[in-house]
Every structure is written in structure tokens, then in C-alpha cells.
Biopython code that builds the backbone (N, CA, C, O; Angstrom):
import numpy as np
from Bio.PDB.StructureBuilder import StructureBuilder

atoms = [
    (1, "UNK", "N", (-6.507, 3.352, 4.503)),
    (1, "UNK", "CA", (-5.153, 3.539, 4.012)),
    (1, "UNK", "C", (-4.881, 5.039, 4.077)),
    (1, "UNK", "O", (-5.238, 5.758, 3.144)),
    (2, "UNK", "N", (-4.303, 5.501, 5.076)),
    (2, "UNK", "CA", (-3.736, 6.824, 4.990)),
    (2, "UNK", "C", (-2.563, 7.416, 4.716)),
    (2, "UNK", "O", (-1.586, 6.935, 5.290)),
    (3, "UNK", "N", (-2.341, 8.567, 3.807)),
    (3, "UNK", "CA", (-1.197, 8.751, 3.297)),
    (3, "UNK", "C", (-0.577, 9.319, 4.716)),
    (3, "UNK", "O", (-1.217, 9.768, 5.668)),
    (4, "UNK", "N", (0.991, 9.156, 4.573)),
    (4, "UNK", "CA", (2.126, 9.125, 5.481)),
    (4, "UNK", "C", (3.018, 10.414, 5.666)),
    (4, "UNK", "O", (3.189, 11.275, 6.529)),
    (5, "UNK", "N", (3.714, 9.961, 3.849)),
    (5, "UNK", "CA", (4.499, 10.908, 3.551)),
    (5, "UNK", "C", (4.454, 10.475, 1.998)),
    (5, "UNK", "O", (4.182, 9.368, 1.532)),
    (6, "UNK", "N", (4.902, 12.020, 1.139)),
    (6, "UNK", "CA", (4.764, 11.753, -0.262)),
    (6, "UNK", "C", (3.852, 11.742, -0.665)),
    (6, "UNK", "O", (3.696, 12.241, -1.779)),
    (7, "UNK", "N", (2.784, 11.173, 0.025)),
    (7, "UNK", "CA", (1.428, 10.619, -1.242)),
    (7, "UNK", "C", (0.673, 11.513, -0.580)),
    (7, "UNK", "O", (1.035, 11.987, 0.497)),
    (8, "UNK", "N", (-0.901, 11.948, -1.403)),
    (8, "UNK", "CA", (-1.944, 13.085, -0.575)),
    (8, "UNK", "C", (-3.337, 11.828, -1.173)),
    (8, "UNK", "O", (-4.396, 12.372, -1.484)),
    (9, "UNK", "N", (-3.302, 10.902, -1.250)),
    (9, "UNK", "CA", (-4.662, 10.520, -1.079)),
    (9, "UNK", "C", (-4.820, 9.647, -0.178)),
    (9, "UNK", "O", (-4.057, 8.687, -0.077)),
    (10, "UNK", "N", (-6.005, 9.879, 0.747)),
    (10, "UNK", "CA", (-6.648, 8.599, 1.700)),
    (10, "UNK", "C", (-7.793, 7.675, 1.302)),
    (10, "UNK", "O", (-8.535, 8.134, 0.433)),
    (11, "UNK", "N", (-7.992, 6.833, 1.626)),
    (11, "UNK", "CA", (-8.544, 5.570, 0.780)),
    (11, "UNK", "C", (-9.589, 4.679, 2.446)),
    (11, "UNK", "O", (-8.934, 3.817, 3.033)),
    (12, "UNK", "N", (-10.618, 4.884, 2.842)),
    (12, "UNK", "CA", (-11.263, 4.110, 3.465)),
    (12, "UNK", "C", (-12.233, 3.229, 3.050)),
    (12, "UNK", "O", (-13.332, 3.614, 2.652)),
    (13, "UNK", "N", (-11.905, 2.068, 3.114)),
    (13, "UNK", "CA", (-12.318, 0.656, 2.551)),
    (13, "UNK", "C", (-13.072, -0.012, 3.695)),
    (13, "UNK", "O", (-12.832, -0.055, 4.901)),
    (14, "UNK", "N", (-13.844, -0.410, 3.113)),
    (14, "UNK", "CA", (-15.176, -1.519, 3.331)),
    (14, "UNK", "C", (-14.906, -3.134, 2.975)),
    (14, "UNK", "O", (-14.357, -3.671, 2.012)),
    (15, "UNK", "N", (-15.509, -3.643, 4.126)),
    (15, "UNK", "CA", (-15.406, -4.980, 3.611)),
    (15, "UNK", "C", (-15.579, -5.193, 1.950)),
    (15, "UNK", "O", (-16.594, -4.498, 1.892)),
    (16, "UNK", "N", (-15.402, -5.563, 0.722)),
    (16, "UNK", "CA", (-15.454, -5.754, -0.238)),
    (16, "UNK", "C", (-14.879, -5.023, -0.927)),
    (16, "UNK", "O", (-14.691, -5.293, -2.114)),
    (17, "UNK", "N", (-14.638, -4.398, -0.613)),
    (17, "UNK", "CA", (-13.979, -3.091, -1.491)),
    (17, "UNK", "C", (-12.722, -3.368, -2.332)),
    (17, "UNK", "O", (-12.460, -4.557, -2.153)),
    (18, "UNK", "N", (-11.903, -2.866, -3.095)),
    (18, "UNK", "CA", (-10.650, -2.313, -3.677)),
    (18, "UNK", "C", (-10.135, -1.169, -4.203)),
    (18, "UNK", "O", (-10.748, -0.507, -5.041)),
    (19, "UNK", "N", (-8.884, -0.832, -3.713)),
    (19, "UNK", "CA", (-8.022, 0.713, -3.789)),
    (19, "UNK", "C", (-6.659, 0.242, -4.720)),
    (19, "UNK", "O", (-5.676, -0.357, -4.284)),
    (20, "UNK", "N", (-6.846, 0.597, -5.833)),
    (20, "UNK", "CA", (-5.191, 0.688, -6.479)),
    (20, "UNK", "C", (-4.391, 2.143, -6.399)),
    (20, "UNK", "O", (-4.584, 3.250, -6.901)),
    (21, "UNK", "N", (-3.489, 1.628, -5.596)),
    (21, "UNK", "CA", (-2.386, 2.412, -5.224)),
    (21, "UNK", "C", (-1.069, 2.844, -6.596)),
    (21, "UNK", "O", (-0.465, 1.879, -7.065)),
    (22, "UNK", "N", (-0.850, 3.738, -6.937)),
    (22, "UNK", "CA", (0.335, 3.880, -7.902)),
    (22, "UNK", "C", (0.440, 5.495, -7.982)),
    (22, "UNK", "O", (0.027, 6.471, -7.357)),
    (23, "UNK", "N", (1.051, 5.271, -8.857)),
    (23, "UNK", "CA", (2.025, 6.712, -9.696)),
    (23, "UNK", "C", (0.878, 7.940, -8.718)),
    (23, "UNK", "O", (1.009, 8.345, -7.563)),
    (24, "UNK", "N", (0.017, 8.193, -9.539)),
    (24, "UNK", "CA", (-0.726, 9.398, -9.514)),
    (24, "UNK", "C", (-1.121, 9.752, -7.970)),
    (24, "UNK", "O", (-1.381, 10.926, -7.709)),
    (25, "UNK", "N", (-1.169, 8.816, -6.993)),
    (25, "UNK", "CA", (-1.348, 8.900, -5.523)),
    (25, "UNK", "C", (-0.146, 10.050, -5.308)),
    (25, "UNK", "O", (-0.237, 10.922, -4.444)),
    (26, "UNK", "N", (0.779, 9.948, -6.050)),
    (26, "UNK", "CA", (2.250, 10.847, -5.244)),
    (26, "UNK", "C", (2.138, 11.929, -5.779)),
    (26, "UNK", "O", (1.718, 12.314, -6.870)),
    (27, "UNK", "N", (2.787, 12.646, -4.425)),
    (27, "UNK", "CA", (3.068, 13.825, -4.594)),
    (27, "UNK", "C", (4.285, 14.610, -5.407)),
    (27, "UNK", "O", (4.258, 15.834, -5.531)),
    (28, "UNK", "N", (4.987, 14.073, -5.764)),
    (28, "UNK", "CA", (6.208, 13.868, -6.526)),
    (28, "UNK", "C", (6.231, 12.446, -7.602)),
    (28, "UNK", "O", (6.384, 11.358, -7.045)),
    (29, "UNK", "N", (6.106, 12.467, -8.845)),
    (29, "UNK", "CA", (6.294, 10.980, -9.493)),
    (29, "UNK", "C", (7.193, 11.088, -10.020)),
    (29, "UNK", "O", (7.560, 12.125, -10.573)),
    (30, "UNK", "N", (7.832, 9.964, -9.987)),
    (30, "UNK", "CA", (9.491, 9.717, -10.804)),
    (30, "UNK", "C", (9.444, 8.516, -11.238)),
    (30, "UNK", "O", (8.875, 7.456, -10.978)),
    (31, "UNK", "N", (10.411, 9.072, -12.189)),
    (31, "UNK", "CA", (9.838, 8.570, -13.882)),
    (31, "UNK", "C", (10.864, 6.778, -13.812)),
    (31, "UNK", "O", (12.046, 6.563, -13.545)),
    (32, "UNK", "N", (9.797, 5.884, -14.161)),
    (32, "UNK", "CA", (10.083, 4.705, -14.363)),
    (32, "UNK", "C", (10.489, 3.774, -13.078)),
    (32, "UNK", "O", (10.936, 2.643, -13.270)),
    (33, "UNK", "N", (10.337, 4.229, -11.934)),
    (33, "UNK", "CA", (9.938, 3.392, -10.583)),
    (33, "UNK", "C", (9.037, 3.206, -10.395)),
    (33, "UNK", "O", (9.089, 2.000, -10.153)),
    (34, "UNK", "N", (7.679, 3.597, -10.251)),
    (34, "UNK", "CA", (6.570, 3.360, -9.731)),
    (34, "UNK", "C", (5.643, 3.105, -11.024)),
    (34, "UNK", "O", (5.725, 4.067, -11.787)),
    (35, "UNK", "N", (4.882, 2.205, -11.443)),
    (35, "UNK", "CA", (3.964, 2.045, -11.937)),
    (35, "UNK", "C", (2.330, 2.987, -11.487)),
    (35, "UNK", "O", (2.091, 3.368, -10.341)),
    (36, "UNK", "N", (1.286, 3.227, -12.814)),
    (36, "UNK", "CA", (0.499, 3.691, -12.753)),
    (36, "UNK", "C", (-0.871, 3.149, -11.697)),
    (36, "UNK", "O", (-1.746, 3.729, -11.054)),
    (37, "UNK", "N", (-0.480, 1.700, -11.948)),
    (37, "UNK", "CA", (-1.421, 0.568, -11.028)),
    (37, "UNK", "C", (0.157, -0.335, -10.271)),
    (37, "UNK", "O", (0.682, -1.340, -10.750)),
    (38, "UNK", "N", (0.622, 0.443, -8.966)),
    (38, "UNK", "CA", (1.825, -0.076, -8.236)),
    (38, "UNK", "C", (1.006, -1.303, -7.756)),
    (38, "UNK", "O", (1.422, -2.405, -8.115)),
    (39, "UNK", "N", (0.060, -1.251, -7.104)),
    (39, "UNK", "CA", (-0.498, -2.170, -6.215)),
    (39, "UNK", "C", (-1.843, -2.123, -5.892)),
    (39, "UNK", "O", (-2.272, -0.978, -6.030)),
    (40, "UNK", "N", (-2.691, -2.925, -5.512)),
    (40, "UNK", "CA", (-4.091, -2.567, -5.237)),
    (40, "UNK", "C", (-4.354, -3.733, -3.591)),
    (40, "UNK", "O", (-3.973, -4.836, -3.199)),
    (41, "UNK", "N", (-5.233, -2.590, -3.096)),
    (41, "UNK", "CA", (-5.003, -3.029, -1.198)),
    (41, "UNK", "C", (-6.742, -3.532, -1.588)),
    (41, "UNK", "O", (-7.649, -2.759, -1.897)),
    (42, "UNK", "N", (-6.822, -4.902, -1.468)),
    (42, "UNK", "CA", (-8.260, -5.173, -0.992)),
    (42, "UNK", "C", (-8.908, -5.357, 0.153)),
    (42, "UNK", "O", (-8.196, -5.438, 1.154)),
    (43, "UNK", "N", (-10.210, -5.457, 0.306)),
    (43, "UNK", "CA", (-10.729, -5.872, 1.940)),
    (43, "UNK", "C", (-11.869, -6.860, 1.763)),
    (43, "UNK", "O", (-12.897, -6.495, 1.193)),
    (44, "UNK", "N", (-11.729, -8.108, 2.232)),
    (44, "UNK", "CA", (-12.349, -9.477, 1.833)),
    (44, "UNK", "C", (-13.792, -9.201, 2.689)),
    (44, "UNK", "O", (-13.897, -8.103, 3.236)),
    (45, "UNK", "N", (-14.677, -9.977, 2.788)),
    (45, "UNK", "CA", (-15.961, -9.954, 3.377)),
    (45, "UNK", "C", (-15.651, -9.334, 4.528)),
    (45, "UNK", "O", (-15.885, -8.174, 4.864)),
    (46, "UNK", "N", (-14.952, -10.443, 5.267)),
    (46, "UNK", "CA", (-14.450, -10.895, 6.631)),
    (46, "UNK", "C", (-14.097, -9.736, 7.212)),
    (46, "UNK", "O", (-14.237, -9.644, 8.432)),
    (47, "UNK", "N", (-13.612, -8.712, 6.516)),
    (47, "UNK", "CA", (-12.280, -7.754, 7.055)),
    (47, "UNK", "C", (-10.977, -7.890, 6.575)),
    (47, "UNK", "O", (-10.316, -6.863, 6.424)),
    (48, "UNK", "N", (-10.492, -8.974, 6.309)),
    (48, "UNK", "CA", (-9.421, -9.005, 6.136)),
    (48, "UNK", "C", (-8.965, -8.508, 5.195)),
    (48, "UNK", "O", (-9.433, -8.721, 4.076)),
    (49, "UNK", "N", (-7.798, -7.615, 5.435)),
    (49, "UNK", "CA", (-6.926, -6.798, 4.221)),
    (49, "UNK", "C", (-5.750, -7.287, 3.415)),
    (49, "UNK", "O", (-4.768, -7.880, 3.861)),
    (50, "UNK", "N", (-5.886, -7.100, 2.710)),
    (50, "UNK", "CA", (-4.525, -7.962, 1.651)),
    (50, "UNK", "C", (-4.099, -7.078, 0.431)),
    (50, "UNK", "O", (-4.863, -6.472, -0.320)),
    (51, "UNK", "N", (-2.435, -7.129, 0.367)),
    (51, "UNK", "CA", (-1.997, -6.340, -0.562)),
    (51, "UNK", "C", (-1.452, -7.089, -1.846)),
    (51, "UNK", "O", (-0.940, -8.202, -1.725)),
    (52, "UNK", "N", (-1.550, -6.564, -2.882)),
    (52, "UNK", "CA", (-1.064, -7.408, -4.173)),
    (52, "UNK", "C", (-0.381, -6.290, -5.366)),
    (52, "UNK", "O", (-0.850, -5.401, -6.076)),
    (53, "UNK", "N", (1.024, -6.899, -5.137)),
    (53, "UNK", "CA", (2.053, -6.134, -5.949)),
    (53, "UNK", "C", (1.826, -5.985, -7.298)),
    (53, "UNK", "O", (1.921, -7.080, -7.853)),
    (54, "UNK", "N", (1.452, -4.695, -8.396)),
    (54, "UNK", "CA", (0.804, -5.090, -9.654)),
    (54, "UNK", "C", (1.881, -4.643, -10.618)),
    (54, "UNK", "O", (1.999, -4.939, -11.807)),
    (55, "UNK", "N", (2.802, -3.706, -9.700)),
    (55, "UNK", "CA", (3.970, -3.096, -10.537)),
    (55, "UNK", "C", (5.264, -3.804, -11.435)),
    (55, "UNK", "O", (5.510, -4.988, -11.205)),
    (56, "UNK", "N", (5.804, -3.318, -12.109)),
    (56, "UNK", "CA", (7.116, -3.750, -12.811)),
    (56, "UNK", "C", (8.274, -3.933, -11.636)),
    (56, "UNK", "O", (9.193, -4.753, -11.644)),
    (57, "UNK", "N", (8.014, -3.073, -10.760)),
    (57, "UNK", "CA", (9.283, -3.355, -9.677)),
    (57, "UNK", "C", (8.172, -3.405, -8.505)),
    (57, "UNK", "O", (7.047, -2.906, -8.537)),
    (58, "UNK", "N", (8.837, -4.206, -7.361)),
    (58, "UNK", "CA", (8.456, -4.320, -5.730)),
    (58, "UNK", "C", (7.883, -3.176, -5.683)),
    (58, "UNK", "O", (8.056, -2.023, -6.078)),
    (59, "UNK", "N", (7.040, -3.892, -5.006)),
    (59, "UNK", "CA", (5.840, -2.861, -3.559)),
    (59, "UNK", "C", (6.934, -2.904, -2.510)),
    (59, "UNK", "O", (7.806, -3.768, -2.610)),
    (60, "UNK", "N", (6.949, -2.148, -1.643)),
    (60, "UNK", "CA", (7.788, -2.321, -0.187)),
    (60, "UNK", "C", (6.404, -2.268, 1.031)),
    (60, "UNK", "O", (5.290, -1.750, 1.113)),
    (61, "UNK", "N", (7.164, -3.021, 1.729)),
    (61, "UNK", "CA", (6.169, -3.096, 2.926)),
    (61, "UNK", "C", (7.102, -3.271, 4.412)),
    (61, "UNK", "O", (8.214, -3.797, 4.453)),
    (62, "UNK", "N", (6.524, -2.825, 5.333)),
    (62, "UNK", "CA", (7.154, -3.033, 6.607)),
    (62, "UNK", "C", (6.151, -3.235, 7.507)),
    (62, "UNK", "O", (5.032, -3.436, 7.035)),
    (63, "UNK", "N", (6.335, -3.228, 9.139)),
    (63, "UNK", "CA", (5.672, -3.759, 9.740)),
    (63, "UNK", "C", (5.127, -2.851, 10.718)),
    (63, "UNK", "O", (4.002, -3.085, 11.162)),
    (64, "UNK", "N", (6.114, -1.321, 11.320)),
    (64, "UNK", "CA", (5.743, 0.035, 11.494)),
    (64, "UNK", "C", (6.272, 0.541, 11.034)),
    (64, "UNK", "O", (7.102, 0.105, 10.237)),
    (65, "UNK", "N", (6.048, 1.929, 11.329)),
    (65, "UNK", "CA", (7.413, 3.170, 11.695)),
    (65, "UNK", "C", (8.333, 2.229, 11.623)),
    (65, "UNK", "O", (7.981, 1.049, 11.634)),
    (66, "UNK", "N", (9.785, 2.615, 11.528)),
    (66, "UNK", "CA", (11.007, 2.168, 11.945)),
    (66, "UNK", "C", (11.803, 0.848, 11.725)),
    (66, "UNK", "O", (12.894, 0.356, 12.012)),
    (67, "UNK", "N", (10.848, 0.596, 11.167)),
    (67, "UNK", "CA", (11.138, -1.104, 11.069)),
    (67, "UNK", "C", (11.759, -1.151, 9.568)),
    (67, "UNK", "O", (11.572, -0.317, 8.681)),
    (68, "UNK", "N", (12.612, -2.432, 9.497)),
    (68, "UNK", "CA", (13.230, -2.304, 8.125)),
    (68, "UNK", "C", (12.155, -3.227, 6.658)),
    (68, "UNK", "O", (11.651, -4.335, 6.835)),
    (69, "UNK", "N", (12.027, -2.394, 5.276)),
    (69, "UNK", "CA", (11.532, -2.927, 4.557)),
    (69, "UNK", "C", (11.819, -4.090, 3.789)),
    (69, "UNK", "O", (13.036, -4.164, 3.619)),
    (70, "UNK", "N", (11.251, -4.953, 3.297)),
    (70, "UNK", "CA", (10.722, -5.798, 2.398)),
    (70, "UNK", "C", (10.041, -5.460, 0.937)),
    (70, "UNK", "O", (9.168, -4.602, 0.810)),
    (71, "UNK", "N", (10.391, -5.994, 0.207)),
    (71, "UNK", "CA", (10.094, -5.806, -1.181)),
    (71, "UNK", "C", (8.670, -7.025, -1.661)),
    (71, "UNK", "O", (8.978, -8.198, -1.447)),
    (72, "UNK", "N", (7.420, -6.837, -2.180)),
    (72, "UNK", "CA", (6.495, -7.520, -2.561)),
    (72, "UNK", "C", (6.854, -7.440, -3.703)),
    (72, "UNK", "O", (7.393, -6.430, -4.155)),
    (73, "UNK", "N", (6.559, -8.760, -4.547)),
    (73, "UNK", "CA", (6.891, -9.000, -6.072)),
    (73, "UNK", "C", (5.489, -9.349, -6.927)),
    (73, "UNK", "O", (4.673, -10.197, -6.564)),
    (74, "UNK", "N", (5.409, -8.778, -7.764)),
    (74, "UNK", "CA", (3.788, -8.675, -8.426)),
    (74, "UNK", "C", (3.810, -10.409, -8.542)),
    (74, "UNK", "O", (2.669, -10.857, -8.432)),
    (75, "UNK", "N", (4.646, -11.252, -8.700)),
    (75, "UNK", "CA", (4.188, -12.884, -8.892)),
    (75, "UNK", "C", (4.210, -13.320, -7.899)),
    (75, "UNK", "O", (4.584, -14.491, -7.975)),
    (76, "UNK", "N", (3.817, -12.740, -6.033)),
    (76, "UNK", "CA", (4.417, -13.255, -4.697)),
    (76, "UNK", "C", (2.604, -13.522, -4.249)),
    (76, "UNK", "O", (1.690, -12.778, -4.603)),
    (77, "UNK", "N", (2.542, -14.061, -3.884)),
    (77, "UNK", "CA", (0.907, -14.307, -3.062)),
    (77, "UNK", "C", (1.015, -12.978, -2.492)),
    (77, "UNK", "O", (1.919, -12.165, -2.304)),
    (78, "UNK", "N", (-1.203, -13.106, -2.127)),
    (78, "UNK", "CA", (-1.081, -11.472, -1.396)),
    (78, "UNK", "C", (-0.818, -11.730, -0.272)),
    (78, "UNK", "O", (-0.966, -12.815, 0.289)),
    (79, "UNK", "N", (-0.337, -10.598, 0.226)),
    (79, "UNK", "CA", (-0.058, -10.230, 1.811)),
    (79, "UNK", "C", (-0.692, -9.480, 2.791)),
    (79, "UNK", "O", (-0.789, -8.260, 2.916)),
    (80, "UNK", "N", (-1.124, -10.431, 3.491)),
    (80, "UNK", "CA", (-2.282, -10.026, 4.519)),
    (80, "UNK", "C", (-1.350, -8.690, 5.430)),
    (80, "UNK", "O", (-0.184, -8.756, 5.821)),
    (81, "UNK", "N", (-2.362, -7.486, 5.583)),
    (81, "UNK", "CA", (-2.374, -6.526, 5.690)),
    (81, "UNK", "C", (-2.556, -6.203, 7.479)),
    (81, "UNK", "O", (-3.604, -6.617, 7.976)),
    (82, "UNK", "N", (-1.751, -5.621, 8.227)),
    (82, "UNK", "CA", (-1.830, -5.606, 9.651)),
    (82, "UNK", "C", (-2.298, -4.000, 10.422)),
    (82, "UNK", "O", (-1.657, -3.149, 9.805)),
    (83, "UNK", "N", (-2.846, -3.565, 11.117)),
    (83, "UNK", "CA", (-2.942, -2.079, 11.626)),
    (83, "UNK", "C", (-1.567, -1.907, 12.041)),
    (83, "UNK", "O", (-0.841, -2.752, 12.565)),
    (84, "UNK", "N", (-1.180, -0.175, 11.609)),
    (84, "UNK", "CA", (0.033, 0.515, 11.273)),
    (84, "UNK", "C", (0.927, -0.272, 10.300)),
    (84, "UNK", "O", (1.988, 0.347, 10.229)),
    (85, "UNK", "N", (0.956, -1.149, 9.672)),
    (85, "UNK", "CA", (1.617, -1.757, 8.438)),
    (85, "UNK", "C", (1.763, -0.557, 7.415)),
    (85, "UNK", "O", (0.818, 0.045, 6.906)),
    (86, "UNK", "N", (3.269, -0.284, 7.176)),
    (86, "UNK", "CA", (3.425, 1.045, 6.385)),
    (86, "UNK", "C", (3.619, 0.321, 4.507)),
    (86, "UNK", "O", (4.420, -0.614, 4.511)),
    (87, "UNK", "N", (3.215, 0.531, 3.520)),
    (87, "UNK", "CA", (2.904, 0.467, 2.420)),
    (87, "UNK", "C", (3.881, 1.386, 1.652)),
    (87, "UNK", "O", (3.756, 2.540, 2.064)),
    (88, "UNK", "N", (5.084, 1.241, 0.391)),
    (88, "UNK", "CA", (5.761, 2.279, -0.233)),
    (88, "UNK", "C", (5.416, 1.750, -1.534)),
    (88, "UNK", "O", (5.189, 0.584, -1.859)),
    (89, "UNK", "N", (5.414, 2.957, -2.316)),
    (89, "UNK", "CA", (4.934, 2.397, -3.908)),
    (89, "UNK", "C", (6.568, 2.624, -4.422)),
    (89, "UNK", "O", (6.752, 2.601, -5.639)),
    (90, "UNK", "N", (7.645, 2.823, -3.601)),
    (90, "UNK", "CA", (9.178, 3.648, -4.910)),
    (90, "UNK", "C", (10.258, 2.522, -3.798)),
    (90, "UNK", "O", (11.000, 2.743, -2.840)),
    (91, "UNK", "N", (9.851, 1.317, -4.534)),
    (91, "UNK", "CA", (10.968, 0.321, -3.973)),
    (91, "UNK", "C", (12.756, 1.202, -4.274)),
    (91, "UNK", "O", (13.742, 0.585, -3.870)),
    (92, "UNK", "N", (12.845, 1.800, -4.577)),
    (92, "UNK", "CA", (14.390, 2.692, -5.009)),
    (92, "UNK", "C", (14.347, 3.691, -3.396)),
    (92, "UNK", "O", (15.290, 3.806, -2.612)),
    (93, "UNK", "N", (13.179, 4.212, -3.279)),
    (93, "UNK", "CA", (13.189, 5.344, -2.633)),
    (93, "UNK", "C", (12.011, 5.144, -1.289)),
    (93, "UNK", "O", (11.139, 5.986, -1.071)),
    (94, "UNK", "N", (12.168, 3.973, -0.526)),
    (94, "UNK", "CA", (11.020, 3.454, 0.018)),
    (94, "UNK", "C", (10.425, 4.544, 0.998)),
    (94, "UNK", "O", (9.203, 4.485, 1.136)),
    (95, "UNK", "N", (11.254, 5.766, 1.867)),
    (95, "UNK", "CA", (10.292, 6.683, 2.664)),
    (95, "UNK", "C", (10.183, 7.081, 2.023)),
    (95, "UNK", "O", (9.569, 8.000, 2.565)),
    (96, "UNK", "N", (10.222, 7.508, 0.462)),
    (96, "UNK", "CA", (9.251, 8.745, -0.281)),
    (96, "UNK", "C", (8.225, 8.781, -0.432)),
    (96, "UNK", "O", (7.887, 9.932, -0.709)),
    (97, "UNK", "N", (7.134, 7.864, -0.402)),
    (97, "UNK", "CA", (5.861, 7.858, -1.085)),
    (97, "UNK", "C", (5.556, 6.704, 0.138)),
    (97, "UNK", "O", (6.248, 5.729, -0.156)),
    (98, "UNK", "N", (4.875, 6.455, 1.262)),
    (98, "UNK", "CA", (4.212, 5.319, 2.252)),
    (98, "UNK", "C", (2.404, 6.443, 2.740)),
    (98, "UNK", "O", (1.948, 7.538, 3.067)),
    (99, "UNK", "N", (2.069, 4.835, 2.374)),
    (99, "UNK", "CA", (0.940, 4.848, 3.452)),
    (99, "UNK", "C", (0.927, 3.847, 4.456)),
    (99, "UNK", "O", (1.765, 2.965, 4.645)),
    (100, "UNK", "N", (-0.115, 4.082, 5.077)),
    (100, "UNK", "CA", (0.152, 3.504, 6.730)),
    (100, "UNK", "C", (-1.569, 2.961, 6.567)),
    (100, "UNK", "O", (-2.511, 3.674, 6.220)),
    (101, "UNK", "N", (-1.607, 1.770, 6.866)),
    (101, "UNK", "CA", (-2.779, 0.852, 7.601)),
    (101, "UNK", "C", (-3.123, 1.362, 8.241)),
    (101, "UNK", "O", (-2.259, 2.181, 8.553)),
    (102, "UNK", "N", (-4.480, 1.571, 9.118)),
    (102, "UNK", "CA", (-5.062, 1.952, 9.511)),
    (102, "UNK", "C", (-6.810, 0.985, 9.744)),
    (102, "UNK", "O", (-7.700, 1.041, 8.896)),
    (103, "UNK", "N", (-6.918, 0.194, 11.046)),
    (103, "UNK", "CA", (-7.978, -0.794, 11.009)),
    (103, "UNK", "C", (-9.012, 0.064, 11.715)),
    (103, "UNK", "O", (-8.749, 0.354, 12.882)),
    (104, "UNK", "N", (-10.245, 0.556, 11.151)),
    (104, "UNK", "CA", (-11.170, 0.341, 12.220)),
    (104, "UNK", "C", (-12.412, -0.119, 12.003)),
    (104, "UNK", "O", (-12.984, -0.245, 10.920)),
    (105, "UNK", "N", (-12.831, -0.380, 13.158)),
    (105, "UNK", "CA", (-13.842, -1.441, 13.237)),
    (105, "UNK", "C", (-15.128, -0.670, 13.640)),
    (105, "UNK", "O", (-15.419, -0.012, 14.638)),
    (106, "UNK", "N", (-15.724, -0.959, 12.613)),
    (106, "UNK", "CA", (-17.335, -0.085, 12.888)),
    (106, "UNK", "C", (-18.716, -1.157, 13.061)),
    (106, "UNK", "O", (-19.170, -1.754, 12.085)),
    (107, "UNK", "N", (-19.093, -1.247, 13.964)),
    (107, "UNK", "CA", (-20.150, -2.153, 14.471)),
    (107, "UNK", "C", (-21.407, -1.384, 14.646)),
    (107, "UNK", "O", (-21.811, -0.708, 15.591)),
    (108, "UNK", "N", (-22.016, -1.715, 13.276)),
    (108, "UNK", "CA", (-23.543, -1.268, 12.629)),
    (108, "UNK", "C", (-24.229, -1.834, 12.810)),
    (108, "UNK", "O", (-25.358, -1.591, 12.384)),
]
sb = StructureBuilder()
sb.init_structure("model")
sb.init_model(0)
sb.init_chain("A")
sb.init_seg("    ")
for serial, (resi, resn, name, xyz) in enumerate(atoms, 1):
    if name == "N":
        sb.init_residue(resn, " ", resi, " ")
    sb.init_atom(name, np.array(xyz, "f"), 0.0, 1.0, " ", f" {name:<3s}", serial, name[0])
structure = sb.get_structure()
């Protein structure tokens, strides 16, 4: 999970792993959009990545760059997670704060 824009932390995950994404990731926080625990990005045995909305308001998600967002709702099933899939924790302000997916595959 690499920060984009807005946010300064990067997050490389392992099969099993979990990263909660919120408030303190940004570089700027504003007050009463973003929750402290916005969201947390897991990674299942398999690989597979999945996001789960934990905030008071939508996660936003899109599909790259450029593409228009979607709002995740903390009561919505998780959402399987794609390489370059951009991630916003400020559903109000969705390019302020994104990270960007990022898959790679390390064969140990």
C-alpha cells in the first residue's frame, strides 16, 4: 500500500498480515471526516487483498488514476483489492489523502 498523495506512510503486507489505514496516516487531518481506524487492508493466505470500511463515513475506492470513485460503507462486505486500485480515507475530499495498491509477487 503506497501513499499517493496526502498520506506519508507505506505499508508492505504479507500474506497474513493487516494494515489499518486512518486519521494519523495523513498528512493534513481534518476534523470529523476521517476516522482514527478509517479502514484496515488485509492479505489472506492466498494473496488475496481485501479492504474493510471501519469508519463513521465511506472509505472511497476507485479502480486507477482517473477513474471515478465509489464510496465503501463500514456494513458493505470486504472488497477484494486489485494492483493500482487507489484507496481514499476523506470520502468529502477523496484526492486528498489516497493510497495506491501495489501487488508484488515474491517467489521464495
Amino acid at each position: 500500500v503506497m501513499p499517493t498523495i496526502g498520506v506519508y506512510n507505506e505499508y508492505a503486507l504479507r500474506n497474513g498480515d493487516a494494515q489499518v489505514l486512518g486519521l494519523y496516516d495523513m498528512a493534513e487531518q481534518p476534523y470529523g471526516t476521517v476516522s482514527e481506524s478509517q479502514c484496515l487492508v488485509q492479505v489472506a493466505a492466498d494473496g488475496t487483498a481485501t479492504l474493510v470500511s471501519l469508519g463513521d463515513r465511506p472509505t472511497s475506492l476507485r479502480a486507477r488514476d482517473g477513474a471515478p470513485w465509489f464510496g465503501l460503507r463500514r456494513d458493505a462486505e470486504p472488497h477484494v483489492l486489485i494492483d493500482g486500485q487507489q484507496i481514499s480515507l476523506d470520502d468529502k475530499d477523496p484526492g486528498g489523502a489516497v493510497f495506491t495498491c501495489q501487488v508484488e509477487r515474491a517467489d521464495w
